[in-house]
TORNU-276106 format. One record per residue (C-alpha): x, y, z; residue in one letter. Coordinates in Angstrom, 1 decimal, decimal comma, always signed. Layout:
TORNU-276106
       c1       c2       c3   residuo
        X        Y        Z         A
...
END
This chain:
TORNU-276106
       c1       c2       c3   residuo
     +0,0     +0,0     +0,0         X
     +1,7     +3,3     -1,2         X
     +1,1     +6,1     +1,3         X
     +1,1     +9,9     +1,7         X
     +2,4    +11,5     +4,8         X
     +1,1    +15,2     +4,8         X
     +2,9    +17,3     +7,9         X
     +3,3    +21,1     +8,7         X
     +5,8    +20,5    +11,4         X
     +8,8    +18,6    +13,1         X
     +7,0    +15,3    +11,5         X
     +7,9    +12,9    +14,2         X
     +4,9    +10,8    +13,6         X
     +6,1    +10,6    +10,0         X
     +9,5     +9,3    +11,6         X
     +7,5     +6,6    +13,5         X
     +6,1     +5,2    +10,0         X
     +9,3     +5,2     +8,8         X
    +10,6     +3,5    +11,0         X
     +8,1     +1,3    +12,3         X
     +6,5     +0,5     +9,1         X
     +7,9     +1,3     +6,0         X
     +9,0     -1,3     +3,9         X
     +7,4     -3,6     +6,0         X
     +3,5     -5,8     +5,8         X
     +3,0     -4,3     +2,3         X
     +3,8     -0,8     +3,8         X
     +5,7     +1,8     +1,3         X
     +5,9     +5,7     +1,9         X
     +6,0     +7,1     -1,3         X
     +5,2    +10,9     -0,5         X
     +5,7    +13,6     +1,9         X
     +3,8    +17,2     +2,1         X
     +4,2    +19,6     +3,6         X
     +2,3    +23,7     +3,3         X
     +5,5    +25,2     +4,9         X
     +8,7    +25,4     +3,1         X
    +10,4    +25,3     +6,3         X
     +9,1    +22,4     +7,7         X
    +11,6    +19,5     +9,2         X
     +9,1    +17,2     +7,5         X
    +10,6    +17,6     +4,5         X
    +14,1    +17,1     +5,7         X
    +12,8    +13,9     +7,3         X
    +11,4    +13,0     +3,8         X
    +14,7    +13,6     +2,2         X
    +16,9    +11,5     +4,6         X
    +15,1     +8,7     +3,9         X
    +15,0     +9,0     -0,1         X
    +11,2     +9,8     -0,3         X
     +9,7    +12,4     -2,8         X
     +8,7    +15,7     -1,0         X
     +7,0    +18,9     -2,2         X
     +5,1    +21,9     -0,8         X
     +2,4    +23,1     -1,5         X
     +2,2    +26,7     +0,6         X
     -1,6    +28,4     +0,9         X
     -0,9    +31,3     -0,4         X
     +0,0    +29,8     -3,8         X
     -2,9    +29,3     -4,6         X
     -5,7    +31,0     -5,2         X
     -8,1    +29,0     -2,9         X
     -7,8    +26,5     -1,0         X
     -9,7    +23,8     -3,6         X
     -7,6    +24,9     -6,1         X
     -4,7    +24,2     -4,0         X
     -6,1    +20,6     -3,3         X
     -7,0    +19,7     -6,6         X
     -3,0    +20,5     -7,2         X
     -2,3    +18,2     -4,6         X
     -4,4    +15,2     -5,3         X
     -3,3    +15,4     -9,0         X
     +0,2    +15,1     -7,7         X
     -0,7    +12,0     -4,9         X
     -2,2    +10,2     -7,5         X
     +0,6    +10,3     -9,8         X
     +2,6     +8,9     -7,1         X
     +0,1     +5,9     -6,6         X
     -1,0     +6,7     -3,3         X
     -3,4     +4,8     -1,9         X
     -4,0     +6,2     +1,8         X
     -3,5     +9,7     +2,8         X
     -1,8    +10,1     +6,5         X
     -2,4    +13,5     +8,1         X
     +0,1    +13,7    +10,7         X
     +0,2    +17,1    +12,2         X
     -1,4    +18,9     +9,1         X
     -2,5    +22,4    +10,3         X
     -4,6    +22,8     +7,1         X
     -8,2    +21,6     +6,1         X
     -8,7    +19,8     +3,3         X
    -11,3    +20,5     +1,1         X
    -14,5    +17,8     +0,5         X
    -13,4    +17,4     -3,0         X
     -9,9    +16,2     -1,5         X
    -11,7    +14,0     +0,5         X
    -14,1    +12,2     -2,2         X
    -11,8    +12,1     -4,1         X
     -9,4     +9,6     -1,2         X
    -12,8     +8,3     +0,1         X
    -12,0     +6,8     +2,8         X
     -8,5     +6,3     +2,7         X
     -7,1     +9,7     +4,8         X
     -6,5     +9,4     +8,1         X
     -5,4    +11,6    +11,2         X
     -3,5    +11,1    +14,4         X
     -5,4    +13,6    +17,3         X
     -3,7    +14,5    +20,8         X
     -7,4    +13,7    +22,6         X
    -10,1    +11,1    +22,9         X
    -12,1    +11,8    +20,5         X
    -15,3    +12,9    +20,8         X
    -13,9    +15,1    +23,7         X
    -11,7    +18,3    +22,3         X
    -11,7    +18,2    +18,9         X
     -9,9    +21,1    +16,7         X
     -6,7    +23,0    +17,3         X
     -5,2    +23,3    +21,3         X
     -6,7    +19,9    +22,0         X
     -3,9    +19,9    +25,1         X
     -5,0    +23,4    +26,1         X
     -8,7    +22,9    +25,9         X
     -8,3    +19,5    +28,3         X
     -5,9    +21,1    +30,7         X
     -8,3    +24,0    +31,5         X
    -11,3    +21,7    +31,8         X
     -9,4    +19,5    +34,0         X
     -9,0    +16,4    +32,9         X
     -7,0    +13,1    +34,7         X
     -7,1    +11,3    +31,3         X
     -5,7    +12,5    +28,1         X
     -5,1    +10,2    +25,0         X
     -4,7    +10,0    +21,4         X
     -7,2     +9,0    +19,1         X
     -6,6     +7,6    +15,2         X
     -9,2     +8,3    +12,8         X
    -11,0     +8,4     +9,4         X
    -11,2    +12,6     +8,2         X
    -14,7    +13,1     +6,8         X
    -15,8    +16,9     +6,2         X
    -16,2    +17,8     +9,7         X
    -13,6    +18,8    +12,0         X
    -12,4    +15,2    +14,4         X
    -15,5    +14,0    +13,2         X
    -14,8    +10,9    +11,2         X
    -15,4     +7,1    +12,7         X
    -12,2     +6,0    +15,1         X
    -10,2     +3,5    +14,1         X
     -7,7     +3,4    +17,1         X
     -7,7     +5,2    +20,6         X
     -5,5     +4,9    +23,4         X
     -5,8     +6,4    +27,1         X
     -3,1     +8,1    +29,1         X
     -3,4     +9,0    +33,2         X
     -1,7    +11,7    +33,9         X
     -3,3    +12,7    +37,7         X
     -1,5    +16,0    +38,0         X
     -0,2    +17,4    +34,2         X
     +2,1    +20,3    +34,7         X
     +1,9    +21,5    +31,5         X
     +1,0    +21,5    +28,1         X
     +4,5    +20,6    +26,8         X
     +4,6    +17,7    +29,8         X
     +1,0    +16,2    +28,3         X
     +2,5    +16,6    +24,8         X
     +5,6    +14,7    +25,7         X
     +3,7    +11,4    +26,9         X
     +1,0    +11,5    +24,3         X
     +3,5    +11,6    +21,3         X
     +4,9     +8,4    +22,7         X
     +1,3     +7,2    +22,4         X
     +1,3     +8,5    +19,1         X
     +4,3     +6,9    +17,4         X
     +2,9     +3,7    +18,7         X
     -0,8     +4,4    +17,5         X
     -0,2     +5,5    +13,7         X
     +1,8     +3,1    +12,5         X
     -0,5     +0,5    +13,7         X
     -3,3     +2,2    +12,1         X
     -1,4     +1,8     +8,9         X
     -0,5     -1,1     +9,3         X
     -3,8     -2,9    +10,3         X
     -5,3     -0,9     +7,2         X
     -2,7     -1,8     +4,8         X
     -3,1     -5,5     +5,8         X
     -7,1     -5,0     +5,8         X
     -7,8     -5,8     +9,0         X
    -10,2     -2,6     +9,1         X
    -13,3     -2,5     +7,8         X
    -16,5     -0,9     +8,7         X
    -19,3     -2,5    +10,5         X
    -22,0     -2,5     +7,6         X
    -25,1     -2,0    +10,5         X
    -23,5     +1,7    +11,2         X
    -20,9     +2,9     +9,3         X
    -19,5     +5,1    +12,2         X
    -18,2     +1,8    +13,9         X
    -14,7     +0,7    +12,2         X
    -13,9     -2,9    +13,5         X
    -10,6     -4,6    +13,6         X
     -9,8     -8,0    +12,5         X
     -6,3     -8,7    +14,1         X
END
C-alpha cells in the first residue's frame, strides 16, 4: 500500500512510519507534504530517499484549487492512503471524495472530547485526569470521522501542556503506524449496521 504523509511540522509521527512500518507488511511511503517550506518534515522525507513537495496556501488561489494540485500530484505517485500527521490545514470535500475513505489523522485527545486546534489546552483548563490520542477516518467535519484506534493516558497532576504533549506523542508513534499497518493489511473495515463503527480483525 503506497502512502502519503502530509505534515506542517517537526514530523515525528512521519519518523515513527518510517521506522516502524515502511517497507514492512505491504507498507511503502512514497510521498511527503508539507504547506510550509520550512518544515523539518521535508528534511525527514529527504533522509530517507522519499519524494517531498510543498504546497504553501498562499499559492494558490483558494484552497480547492490548492487541493486539486495536490491530489493530482498524490495520485501520480500511486497513493493509496492519505496520513495526516500534524497537518495544520483543512482539506477540502473534493480532497476528500476524491481519497474516500482512505485519509486518516493522528489527534492528541479522545475523541469525541476536544476536537480542533489546542486539544492539550482545551483538556488542561477543563481538568481532565485522562488525556489520550485517538486515530481516525477525516470526513468533512472537524475530528468527526469514525475511530479506528484510541489509546488512554493517566496523567493525575499534568504540569503543563509541553509535559502532556511529551507522553502522548509516545502514544502517538505507537498508535499510527498500527493504524497503517492494520489498514494496509485490511484488518479494518467498517461495520455495515453503522458505518461510524470501524472494526478490527487482528
Amino acid at each position: 500500500m503506497k502512502v502519503a504523509v502530509l505534515a506542517s511540522g517537526a514530523g515525528t509521527n512521519l519518523q515513527a512510519l518510517l521506522d516502524r512500518v515502511h517497507g514492512r507488511d505491504g507498507v511503502e511511503v512514497v510521498a511527503v507534504v508539507s504547506d510550509r517550506p520550512d518544515a523539518a518534515a521535508l528534511g525527514r522525507a529527504r533522509a530517507a530517499g522519499v519524494a517531498s513537495e510543498v504546497f504553501p496556501a498562499g499559492a494558490f488561489p483558494d484552497r480547492a484549487a490548492r487541493d486539486r494540485t495536490l491530489a493530482g500530484w498524490l495520485a501520480s505517485k500511486g497513493v493509496e492512503l492519505v496520513v495526516l500527521a500534524g497537518y495544520m490545514q483543512l482539506l477540502s470535500p473534493e480532497f476528500l471524495s476524491r481519497f474516500e475513505r482512505r485519509v486518516i489523522n493522528v489527534h492528541p485527545a479522545l475523541l469525541p472530547a476536544f476536537p480542533g486546534l489546542r486539544a492539550i489546552e482545551q483538556a488542561l483548563e477543563y481538568g481532565v485526569k485522562v488525556f489520550g490520542v485517538t486515530v481516525h477516518f477525516v470526513d468533512e467535519g472537524v475530528d468527526t470521522g469514525p475511530v479506528i484506534l484510541q489509546r488512554a493516558v493517566e496523567i493525575p497532576d499534568p504540569g503543563s501542556v509541553e509535559e502532556v504533549l511529551e507522553r502522548l506523542h509516545e502514544v502517538e508513534h505507537e498508535l499510527l503506524p498500527e493504524a497503517v499497518r492494520l489498514i494496509a493489511t485490511g484488518s479494518v473495515r467498517f461495520d455495515p449496521a453503522n458505518p461510524r463503527r470501524v472494526l478490527i480483525e487482528r
